[in-house]
C-alpha positions as CSV (number, residue, x, y, z in Angstrom):
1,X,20.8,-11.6,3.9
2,X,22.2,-8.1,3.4
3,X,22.3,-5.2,0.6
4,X,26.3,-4.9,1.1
5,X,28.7,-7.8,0.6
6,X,31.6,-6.0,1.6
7,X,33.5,-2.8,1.6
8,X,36.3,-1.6,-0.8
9,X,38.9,0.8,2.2
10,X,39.9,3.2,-0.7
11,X,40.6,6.2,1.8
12,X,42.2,8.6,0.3
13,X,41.8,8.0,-3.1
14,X,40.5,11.0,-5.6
15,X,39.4,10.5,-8.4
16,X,38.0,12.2,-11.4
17,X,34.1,13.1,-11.6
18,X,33.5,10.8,-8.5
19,X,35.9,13.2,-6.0
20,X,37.7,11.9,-2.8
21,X,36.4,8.3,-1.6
22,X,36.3,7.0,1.2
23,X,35.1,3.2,2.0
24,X,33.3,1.7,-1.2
25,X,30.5,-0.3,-0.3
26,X,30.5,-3.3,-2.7
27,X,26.2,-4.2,-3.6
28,X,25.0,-7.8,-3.4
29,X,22.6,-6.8,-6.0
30,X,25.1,-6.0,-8.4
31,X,27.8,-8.3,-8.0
32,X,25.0,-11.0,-9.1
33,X,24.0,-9.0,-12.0
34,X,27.4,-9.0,-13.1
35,X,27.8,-12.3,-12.4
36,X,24.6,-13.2,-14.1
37,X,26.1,-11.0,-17.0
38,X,29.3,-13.1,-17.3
39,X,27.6,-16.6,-17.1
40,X,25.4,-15.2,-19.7
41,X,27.9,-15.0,-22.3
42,X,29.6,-18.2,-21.7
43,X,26.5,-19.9,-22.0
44,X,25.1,-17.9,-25.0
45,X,28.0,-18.1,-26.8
46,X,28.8,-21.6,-26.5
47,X,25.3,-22.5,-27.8
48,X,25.6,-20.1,-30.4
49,X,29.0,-21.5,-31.7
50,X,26.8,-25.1,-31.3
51,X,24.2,-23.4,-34.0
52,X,26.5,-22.8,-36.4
53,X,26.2,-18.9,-35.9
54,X,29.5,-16.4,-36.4
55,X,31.0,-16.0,-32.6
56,X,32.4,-12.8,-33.8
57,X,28.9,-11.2,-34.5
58,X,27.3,-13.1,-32.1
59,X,29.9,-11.3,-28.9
60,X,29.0,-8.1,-30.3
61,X,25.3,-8.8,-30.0
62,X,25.6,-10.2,-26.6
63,X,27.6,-6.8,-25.4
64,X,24.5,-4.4,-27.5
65,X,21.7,-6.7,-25.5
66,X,22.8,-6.7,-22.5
67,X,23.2,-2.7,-22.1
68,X,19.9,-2.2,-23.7
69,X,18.5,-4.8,-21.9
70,X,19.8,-3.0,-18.5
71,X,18.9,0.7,-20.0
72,X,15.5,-0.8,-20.3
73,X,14.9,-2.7,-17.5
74,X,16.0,0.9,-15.8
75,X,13.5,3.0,-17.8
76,X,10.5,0.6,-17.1
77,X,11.4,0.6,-13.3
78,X,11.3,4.9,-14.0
79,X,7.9,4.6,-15.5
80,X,6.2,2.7,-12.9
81,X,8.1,4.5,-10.1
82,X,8.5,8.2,-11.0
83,X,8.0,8.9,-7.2
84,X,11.5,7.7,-6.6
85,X,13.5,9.9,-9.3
86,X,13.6,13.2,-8.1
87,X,16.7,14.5,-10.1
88,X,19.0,13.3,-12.9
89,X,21.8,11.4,-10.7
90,X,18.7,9.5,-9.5
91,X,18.3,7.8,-12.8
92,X,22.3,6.2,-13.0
93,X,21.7,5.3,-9.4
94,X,21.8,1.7,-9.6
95,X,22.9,0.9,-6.7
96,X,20.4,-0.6,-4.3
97,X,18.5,-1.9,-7.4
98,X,15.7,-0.4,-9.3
99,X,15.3,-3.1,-12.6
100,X,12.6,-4.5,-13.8
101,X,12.9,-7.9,-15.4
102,X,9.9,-7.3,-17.9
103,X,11.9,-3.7,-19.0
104,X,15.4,-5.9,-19.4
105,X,13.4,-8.5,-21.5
106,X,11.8,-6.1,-23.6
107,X,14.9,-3.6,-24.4
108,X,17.3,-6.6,-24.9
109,X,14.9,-8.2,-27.6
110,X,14.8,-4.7,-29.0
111,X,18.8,-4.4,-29.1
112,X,19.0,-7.9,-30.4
113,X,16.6,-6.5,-33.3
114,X,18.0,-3.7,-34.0
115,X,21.7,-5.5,-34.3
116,X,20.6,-8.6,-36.1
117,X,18.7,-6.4,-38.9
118,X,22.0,-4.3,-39.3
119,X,24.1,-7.3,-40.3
120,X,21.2,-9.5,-42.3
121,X,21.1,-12.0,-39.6
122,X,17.7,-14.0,-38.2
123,X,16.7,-13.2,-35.0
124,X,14.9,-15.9,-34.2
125,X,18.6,-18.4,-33.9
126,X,20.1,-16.3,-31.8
127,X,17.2,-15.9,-29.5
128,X,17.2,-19.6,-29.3
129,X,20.7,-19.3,-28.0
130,X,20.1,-16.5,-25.9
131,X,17.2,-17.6,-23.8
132,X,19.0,-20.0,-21.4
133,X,21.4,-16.9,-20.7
134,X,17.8,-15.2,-19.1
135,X,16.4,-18.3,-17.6
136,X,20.0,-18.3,-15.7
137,X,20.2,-14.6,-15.2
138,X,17.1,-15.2,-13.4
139,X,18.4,-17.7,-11.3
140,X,21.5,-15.3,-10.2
141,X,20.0,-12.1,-10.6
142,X,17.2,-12.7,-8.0
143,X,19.3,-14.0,-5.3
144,X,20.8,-10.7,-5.6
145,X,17.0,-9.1,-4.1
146,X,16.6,-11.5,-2.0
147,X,20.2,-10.5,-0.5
148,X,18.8,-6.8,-0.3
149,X,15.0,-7.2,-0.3
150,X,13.3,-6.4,-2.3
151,X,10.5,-7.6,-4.3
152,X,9.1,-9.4,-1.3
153,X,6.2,-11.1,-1.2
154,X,2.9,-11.3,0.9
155,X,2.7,-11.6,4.2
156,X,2.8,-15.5,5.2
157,X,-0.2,-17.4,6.8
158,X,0.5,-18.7,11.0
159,X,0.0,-21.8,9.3
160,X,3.1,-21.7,7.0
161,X,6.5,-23.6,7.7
162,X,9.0,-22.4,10.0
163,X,11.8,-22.7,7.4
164,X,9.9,-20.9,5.2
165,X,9.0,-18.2,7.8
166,X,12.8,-17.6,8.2
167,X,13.3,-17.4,4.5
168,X,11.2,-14.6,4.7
169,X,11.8,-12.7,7.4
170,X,13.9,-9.6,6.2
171,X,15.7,-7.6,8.7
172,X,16.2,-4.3,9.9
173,X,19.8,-3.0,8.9
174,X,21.5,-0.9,11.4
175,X,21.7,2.9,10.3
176,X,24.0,3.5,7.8
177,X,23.8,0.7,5.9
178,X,22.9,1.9,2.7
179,X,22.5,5.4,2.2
180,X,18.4,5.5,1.2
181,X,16.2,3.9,4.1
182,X,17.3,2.3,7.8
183,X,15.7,-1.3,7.0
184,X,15.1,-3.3,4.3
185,X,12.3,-2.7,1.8
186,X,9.7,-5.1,3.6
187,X,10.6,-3.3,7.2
188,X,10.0,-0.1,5.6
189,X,6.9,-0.9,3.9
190,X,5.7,-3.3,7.0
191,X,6.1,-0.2,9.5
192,X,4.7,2.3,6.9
193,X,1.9,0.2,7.4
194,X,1.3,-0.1,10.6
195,X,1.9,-3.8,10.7
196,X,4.9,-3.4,12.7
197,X,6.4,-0.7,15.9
198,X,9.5,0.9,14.9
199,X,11.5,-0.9,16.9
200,X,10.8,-4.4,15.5
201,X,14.1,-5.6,14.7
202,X,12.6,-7.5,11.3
203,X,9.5,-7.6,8.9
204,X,6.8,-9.9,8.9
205,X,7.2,-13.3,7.3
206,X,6.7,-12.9,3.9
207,X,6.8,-15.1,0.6
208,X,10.0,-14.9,-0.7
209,X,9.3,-14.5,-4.3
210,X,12.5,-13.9,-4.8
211,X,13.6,-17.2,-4.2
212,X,10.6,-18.5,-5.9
213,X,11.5,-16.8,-8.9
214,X,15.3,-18.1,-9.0
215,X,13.5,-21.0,-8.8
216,X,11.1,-20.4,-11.7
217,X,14.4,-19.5,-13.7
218,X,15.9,-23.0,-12.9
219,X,12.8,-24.7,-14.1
220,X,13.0,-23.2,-17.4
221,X,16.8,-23.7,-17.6
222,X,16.0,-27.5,-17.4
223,X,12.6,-27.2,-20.2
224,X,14.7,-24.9,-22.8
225,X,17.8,-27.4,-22.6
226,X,14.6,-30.4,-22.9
227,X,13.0,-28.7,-25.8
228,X,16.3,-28.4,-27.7
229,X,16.9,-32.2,-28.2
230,X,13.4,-31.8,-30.4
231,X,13.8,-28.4,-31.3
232,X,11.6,-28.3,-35.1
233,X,12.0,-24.7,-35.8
234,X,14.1,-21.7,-35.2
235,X,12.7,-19.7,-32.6
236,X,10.7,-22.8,-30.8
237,X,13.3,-22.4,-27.7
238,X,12.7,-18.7,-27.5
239,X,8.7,-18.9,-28.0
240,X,8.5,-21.5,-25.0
241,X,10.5,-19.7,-22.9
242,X,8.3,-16.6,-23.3
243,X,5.4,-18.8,-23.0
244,X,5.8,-20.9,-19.8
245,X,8.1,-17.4,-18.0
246,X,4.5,-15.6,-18.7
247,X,2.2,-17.8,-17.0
248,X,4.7,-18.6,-14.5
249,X,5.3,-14.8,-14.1
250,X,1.6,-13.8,-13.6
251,X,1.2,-16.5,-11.1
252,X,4.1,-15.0,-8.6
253,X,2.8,-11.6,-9.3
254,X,-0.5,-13.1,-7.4
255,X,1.7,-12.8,-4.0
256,X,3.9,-10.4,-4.8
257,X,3.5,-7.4,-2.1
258,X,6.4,-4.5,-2.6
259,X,4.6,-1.1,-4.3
260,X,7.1,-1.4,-6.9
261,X,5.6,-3.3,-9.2
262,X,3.0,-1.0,-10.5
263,X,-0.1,-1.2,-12.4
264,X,-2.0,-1.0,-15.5
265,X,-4.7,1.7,-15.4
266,X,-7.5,-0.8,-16.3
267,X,-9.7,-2.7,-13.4
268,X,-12.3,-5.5,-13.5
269,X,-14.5,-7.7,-11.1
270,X,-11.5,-10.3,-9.5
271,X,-13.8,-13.3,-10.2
272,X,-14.3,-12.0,-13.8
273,X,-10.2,-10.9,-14.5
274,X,-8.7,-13.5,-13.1
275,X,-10.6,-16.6,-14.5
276,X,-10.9,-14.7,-17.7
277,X,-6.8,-14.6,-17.7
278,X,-6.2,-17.8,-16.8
279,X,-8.5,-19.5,-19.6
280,X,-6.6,-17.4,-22.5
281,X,-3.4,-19.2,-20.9
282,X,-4.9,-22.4,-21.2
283,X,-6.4,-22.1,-24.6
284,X,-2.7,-21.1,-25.7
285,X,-0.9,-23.5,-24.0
286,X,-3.9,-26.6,-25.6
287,X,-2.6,-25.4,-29.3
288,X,1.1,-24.7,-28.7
289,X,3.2,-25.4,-26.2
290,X,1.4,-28.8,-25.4
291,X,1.8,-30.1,-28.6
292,X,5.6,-30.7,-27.5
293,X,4.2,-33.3,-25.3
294,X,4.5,-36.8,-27.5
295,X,2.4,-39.5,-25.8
296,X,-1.3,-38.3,-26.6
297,X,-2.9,-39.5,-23.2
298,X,-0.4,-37.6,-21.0
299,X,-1.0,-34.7,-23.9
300,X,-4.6,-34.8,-23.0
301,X,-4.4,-35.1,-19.4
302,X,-2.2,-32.0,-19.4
303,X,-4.5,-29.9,-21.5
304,X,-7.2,-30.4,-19.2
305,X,-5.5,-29.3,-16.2
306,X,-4.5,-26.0,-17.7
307,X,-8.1,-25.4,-17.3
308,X,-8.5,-26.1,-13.7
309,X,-6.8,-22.9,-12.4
310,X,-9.7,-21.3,-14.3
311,X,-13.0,-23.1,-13.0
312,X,-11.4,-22.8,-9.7
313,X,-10.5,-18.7,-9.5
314,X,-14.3,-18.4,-11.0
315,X,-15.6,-20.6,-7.8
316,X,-13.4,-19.1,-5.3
317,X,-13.6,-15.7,-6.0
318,X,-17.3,-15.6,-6.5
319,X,-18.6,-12.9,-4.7
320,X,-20.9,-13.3,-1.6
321,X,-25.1,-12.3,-2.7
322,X,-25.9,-8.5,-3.1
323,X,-22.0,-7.5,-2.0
324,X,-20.1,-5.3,-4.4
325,X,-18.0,-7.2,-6.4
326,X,-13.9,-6.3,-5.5
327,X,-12.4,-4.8,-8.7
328,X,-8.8,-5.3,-8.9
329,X,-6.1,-4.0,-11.9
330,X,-3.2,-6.2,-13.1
331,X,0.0,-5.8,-12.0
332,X,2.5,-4.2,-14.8
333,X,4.6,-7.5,-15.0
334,X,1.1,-9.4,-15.2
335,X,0.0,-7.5,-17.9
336,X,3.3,-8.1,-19.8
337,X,3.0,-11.8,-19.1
338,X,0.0,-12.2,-20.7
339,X,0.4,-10.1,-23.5
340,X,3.8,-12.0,-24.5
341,X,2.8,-14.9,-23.7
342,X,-0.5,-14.7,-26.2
343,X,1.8,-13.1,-28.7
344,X,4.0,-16.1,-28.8
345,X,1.8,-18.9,-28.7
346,X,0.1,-17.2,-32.5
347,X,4.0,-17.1,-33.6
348,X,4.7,-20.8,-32.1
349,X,1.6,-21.9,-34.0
350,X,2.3,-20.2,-37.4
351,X,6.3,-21.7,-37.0
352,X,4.6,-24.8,-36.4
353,X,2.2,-25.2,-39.0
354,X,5.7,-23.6,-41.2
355,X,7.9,-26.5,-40.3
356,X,5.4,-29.3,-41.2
357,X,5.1,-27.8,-44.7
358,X,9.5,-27.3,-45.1
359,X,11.0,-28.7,-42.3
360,X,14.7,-27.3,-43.7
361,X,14.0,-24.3,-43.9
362,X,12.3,-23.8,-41.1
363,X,16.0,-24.9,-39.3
364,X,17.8,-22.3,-42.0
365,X,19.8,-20.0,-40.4
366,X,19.5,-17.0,-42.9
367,X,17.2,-15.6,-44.9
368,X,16.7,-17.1,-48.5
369,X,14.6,-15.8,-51.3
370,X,12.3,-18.7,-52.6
371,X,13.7,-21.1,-54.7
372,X,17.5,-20.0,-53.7
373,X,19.4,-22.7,-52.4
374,X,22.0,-21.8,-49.9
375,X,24.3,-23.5,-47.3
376,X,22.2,-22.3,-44.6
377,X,19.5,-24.8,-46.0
378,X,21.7,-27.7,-45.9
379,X,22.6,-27.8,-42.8
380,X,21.1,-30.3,-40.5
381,X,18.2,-29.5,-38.8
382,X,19.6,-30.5,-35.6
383,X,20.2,-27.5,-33.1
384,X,24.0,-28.6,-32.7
385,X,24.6,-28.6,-36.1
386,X,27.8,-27.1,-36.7
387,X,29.4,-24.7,-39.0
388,X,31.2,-26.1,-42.6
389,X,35.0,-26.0,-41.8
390,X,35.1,-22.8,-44.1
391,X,33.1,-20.8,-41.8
392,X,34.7,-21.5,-38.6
């Protein structure tokens, strides 16, 4: 792993507001943004030609979410880290990282509004199509930490794996590397610590929750293209997305380790939070999410394990006789995970309960006053339904 992919030799070359250059150091971090960026359209666009949405209007939404998206994946990373802005070039500085995926989520779905209610268009198609594009951004995009480092995890057990062990083990980069900090972000925080001497040559094994989260990305890549073949309602794709990425979210946060992250200012008994937490996950997921599972035993089966994370946290963390209870806050992503993940599941069940009563309009692709027949209505209901010939 490294923070630098390779240098650009562009001695000699002066250039306006930037001044005489030297050797251009080329980020891993963002050249996978970028990349996710790119696959991103292809993908978002294909599905939205597949919808039967305008491609035209469609591009130009793409191009507004993804700079709000980045604008506010940058401001939330300010908020929760104002210790690491000290002046205005600091902000644009986006070099060695500094997003938060919660922020990008948040301002894109706010750029996406604000767009959409410009033109008269539904949100909830486009953020059908647009979903995959973060499930796979999230694939790319945090291969791109792991290369640099950050958002490591907790320090791993002596009984973990030795491949896993490596996977973890971030280095110390030789000075000069990158022009904040001589190691990576783990090294630094590991030695800061006093968990390593300062001339270790690499951190601690840690969980790389980087990796685990490309992973998490993956998964949903696979469920949202699943869901689609029985997709009932515009915005189902979108809502389950949201869903399962909370839960799933929350769950890495729980060995998540860098200082970045921040936190809510709101603390509770652990045995209390967490249980408490993990039951308003499970109560959501029994009257959404899991009603997209068709045979009723495995249904069943399913709704009951979402409940065993809970009894289990309450027994575990159960505090020893007449000891002080440990009070712990949520982590900022946590917080968000939960909150849009609840949020969701009430907008997945009133769709729901919407599509049984008008199944065709609940697949309608604009906005129709009642009793107005338009094209939009005819359509089929099927997610690859495709445009009439005089719309393409």
């Amino acid at each position: 792993m490294h923070p630098v992919l390779f240098r650009l030799p562009v001695s000699g070359w002066n250039l306006p507001f930037l001044g005489q250059l030297g050797v251009v150091p080329i980020y891993s971090y963002g050249v996978m943004l970028g990349l996710s960026l790119v696959v991103g359209w292809y993908l978002t666009l294909g599905l939205c030609a597949r919808a039967g949405l305008d491609r035209e209007q469609m591009a130009n939404c793409y191009v507004v979410t993804a700079v709000v998206a980045i604008l506010g994946s940058r401001v939330m990373f300010l908020v929760t880290n104002p210790q690491d802005f000290h002046t205005l070039s600091d902000v644009f500085a986006f070099r060695g990282g500094g997003l938060v995926a919660y922020g990008g989520f948040l301002g894109g779905f706010l750029g996406s509004f604000a767009y959409l209610k410009l033109k008269r268009i539904r949100l909830l198609p486009w953020a059908d199509a647009a979903i995959p594009s973060l499930a796979s951004g999230l694939v790319i995009t945090r291969i791109g930490c792991y290369l640099f480092g950050c958002d490591y995890g907790r320090p791993l057990g002596s009984s973990a794996p030795a491949w896993l062990a490596r996977l973890g083990t971030f280095p110390k980069w030789s000075e000069g590397t990158v022009a904040e900090g001589s190691g990576s972000p783990a090294w630094v925080e590991h030695l800061s610590r006093g968990l390593i001497s300062p001339t270790a040559t690499a951190s601690l094994p840690v969980h790389p929750t980087q990796l685990y989260e490309s992973l998490v990305g993956g998964l949903l890549l696979v469920l949202l293209f699943s869901v689609r073949k029985q997709q009932r309602f515009r915005g189902q794709l979108f809502f389950v997305g949201t869903f399962v990425y909370g839960v799933l979210r929350f769950l890495l946060e729980l060995v998540r380790d860098d200082p970045e992250r921040g936190t809510v200012p709101f603390t509770a008994p652990r045995h209390v939070l967490l249980p408490v937490c993990f039951a308003l996950f499970a109560i959501a997921f029994t009257l959404t999410v899991s009603q997209l599972v068709v045979n009723p035993l495995v249904r069943k089966a399913l709704q009951l394990v979402s409940f065993v994370p809970t009894l289990a946290a309450a027994i575990a963390l159960q505090p020893d006789s007449f000891s002080l209870p440990a009070r712990v806050a949520l982590s900022t992503s946590q917080f968000l995970g939960l909150a849009s993940a609840l949020a969701v599941a009430v907008l997945y069940w009133i769709h729901d309960r919407a599509a049984d009563a008008n199944p065709a309009a609940a697949m309608a692709l604009e906005f129709d006053a009642p009793g107005n027949s338009r094209p939009s209505e005819l359509r089929s209901s099927s997610p690859d339904a495709q445009p009439p010939d005089d719309e393409t």
